[in-house]
N, C-alpha and C positions, 0 to 999 in steps of 0.2 A: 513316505519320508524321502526328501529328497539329499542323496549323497554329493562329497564335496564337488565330486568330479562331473556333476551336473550342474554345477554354476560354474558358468564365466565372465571374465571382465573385461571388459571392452573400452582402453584409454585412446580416446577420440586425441591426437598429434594436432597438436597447436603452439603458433611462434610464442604466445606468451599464457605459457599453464596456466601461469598463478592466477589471469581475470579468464581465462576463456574454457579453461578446461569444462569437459563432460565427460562423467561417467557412466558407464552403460553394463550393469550386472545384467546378465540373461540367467535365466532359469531352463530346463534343457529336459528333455525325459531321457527315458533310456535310449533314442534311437538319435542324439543330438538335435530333436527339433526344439526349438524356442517356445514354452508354454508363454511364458510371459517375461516382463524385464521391469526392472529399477534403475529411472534413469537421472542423475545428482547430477545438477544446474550450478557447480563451482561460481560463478559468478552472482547467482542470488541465493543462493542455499537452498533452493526448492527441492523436495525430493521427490519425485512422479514415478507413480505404477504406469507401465503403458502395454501397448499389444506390442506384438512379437515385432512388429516393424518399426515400433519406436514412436506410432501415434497414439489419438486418446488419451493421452495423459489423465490422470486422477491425484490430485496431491495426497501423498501422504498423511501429510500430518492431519488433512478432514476424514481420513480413511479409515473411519469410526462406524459402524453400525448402526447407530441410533442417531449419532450428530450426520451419518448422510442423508439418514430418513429426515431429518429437522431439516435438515438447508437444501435438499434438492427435491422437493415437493414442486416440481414445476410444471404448471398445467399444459395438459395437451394442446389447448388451443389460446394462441398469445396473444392479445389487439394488434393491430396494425394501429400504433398511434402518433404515426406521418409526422409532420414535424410541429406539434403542438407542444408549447412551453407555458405550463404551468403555472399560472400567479392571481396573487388575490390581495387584500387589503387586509385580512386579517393574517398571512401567513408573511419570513421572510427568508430567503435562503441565502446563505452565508458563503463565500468558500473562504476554506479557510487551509491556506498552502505552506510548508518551512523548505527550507534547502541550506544547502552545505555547501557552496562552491558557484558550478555554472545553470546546473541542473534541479528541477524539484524534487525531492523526494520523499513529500508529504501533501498530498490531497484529501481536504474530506469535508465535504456537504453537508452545512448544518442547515437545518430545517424548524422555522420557530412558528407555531401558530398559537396564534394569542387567544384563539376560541378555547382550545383544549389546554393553553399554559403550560402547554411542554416542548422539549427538544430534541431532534432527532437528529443520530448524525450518520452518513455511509461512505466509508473511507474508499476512493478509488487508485490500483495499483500504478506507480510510475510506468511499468512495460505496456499499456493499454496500447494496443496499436490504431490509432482512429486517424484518416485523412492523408494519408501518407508517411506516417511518423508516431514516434513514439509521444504519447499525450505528454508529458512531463517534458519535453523539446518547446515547446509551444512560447511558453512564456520567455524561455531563450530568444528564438529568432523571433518572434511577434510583440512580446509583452503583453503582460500581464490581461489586459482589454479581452485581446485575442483567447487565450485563453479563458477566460470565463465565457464568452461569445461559442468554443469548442464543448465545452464542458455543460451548459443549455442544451445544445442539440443532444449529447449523449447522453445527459439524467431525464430531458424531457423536463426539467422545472427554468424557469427563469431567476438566475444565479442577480440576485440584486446589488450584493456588496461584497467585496473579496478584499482579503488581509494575504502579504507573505512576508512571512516573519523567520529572519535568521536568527544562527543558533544563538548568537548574544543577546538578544532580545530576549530570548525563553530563557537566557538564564537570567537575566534583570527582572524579568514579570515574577517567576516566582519566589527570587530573594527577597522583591520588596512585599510579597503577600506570608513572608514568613516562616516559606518552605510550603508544602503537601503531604499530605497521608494517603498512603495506597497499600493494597494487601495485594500479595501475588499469589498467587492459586496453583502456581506452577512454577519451576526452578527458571531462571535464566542466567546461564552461564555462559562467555562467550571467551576464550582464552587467548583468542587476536587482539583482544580488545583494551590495550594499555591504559593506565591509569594510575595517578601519583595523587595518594592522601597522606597529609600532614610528614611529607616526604619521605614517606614507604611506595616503592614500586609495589603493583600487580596488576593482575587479571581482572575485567570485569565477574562479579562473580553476586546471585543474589538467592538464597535458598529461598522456600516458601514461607510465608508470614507476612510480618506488617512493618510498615518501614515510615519513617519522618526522612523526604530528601528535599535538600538545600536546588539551586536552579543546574549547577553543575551534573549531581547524581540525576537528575532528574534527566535530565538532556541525554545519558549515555544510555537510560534507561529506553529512551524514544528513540534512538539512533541507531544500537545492536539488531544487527539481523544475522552474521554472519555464522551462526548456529541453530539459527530458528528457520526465518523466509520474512521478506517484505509483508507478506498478511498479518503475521503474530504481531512485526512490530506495528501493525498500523491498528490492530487490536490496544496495545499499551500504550499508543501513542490516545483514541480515544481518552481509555480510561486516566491518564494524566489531566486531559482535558474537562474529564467529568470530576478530578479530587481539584482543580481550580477553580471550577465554580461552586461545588462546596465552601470551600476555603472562602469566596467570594460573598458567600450568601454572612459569612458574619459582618461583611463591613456596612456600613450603614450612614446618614448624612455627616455624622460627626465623624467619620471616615475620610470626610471630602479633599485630604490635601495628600492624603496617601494616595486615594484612586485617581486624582489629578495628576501627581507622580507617575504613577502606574503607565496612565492612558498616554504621557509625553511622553514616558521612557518607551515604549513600544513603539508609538506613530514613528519617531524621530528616526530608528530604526528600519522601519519597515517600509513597502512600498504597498499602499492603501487607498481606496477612493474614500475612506471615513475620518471627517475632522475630526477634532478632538473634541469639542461639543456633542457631537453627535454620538461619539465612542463614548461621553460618561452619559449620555440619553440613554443608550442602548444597555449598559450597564445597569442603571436603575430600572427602567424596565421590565430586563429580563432574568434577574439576577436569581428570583425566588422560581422560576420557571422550573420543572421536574424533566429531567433527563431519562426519558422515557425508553430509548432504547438505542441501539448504536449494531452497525452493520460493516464487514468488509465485503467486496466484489472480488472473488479470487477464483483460484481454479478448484475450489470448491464447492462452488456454487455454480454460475452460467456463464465461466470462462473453460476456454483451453490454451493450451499451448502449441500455437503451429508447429509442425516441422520445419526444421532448419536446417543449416548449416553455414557453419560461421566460416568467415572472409579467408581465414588463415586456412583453413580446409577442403576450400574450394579452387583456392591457390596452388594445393599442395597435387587436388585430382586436375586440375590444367596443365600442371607440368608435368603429371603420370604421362595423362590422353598423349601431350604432344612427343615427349620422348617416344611414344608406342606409333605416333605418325597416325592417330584419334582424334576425332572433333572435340575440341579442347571447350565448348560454351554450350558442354550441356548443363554444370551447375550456375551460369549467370545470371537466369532470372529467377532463381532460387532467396526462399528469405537467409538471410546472411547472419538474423539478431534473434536474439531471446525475445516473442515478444506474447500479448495476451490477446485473444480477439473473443468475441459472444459466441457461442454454441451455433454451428450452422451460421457464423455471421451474422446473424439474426440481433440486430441494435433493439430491436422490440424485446426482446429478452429484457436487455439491460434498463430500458426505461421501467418494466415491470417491476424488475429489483426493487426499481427506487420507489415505487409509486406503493408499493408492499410494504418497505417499512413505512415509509413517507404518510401513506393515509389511514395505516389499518390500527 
């Protein structure tokens, strides 16, 4: 057993706590060496097992027994599969992007082949570090193009059509479909999380069960991470998208002026390469299509987390070194950001992911 006086806490000094903070619990034996640490990602809510130096990371919340045996089955030996991008006639992949602001902070790859008449999707993390920059940067300085063009090279499939749709959109798609049903299997409670019904202040707050939510509920439901981690929410962000096409599969040709509604109120919204023809094409289509399985790429599977050390930090040991009359640029070319990269760097990894749910 380990007593109190062998844990410690370690508050990593930054100009602004409240986005930047990390904390860093070490575990200690009897002689103060560091067996191991817990180190909480204040700015994404991740909580990471790591080794005594603060690398390796393991998230938490996958740091299950059985669900690591399920997600990190990764073979010894990975293809090397160069820069080939995936495409067929009978298959079509989708991205499908939301944001809140300037930045994205929903990605995720659907996948439709019309041989086997199902859908697969694999949500990937906004801190993906690929090409110099955080993937979710991309459609900022580039647009949207660009990014799909990015997101090809790193799934290995060719990204055919992409949608990004803000938060007002998602809440018009699913007022005009009626609302959605979802069960949650796990609490989500988030007490940052303000919200004003029928004008009662509170907390987001949703115990386990089944729930009927309007486009608003549904939105906060996709949006909280700020007690969970970016992965969970890109877990429930999924499954909204799998109880919409539920919902979808009742509408039918005598439906035609509500889904004509539907596909205008979104386009008009959104920044899309799909007419509106096309979007009620696709709609009939693939509407009865079975949603066969859904994936997130996290640090549970064949990501980690670089070491870092953020801006405000690096600042603070430049002006230690120089008061001490020290080479002040030894953290310069140091990573400054929270970010995620493949196991070993290894982008073969990441195409596997997908090619594993994608084909199998």
């Amino acid at each position: 057993m380990i007593s109190e006086s062998q844990i410690r806490a370690t508050f990593k000094d930054t100009k602004n706590a409240q986005e930047k903070l990390r904390v860093k619990l070490d575990f200690l034996d009897e002689n103060n060496i560091i067996l191991s640490s817990i180190a909480i990602e204040k700015a994404t809510g991740v909580v990471n097992i790591v080794d005594p130096v603060g690398n390796n990371p393991q998230n938490l919340l996958f740091f299950d027994p059985e669900f690591k045996k399920k997600t990190l089955e990764i073979p010894e030996y990975i293809p090397n599969y160069g820069n080939e991008e995936l495409s067929s006639d009978s298959t079509m992949n989708f991205l499908v992007a939301g944001k809140h602001g300037a930045l994205l902070d929903t990605m995720i790859i659907v996948h439709i082949d019309d041989a086997r008449r199902d859908i697969k999707m694999v949500s990937l993390p906004r801190d993906l570090f690929f090409g110099g920059r955080k993937i979710n940067a991309y459609a900022h300085y580039y647009g949207m193009p660009e990014l799909v063009k990015e997101l090809s090279k790193i799934s290995g499939y060719e990204i055919d059509k992409y949608i990004l749709i803000d938060m007002y959109a998602f809440i018009d798609v699913i007022d005009l479909i009626g609302g959605i049903d979802i069960h949650l299997d796990s609490p989500v409670i988030d007490p940052t999380y303000r919200v004003v019904d029928d004008g009662v202040e509170g907390t987001l707050h949703y115990e386990i069960g089944d729930y009927h939510l309007g486009g608003v509920e549904a939105l906060r439901l996709a949006r909280t991470r700020h007690t969970s981690s970016d992965f969970a929410r890109a877990t429930r962000q999924q499954m909204i998208l799998k109880s919409i096409q539920t919902k979808a599969r009742n509408f039918g040709f005598g439906d035609a002026d509500t889904i004509y509604e539907i596909a205008r109120s979104v386009l008009k919204q959104t920044d899309t390469d799909i007419n509106i023809d096309d979007a009620i094409a696709y709609f009939f289509r693939y509407q009865n299509y079975e949603m066969t399985s859904s994936d997130v790429i996290s640090s549970g599977n064949v990501l980690y987390v670089p070491e870092y050390t953020t801006v405000e930090e690096c600042a603070s040991m430049k002006s230690e070194a120089e008061a001490n009359g020290e080479d002040s640029s030894a953290c310069d070319d140091l990573n400054h950001a929270y970010t995620l990269s493949p196991h070993n760097n290894d982008w073969n990894l990441v195409k596997w992911f997908f090619r594993e749910n994608f084909e199998g």
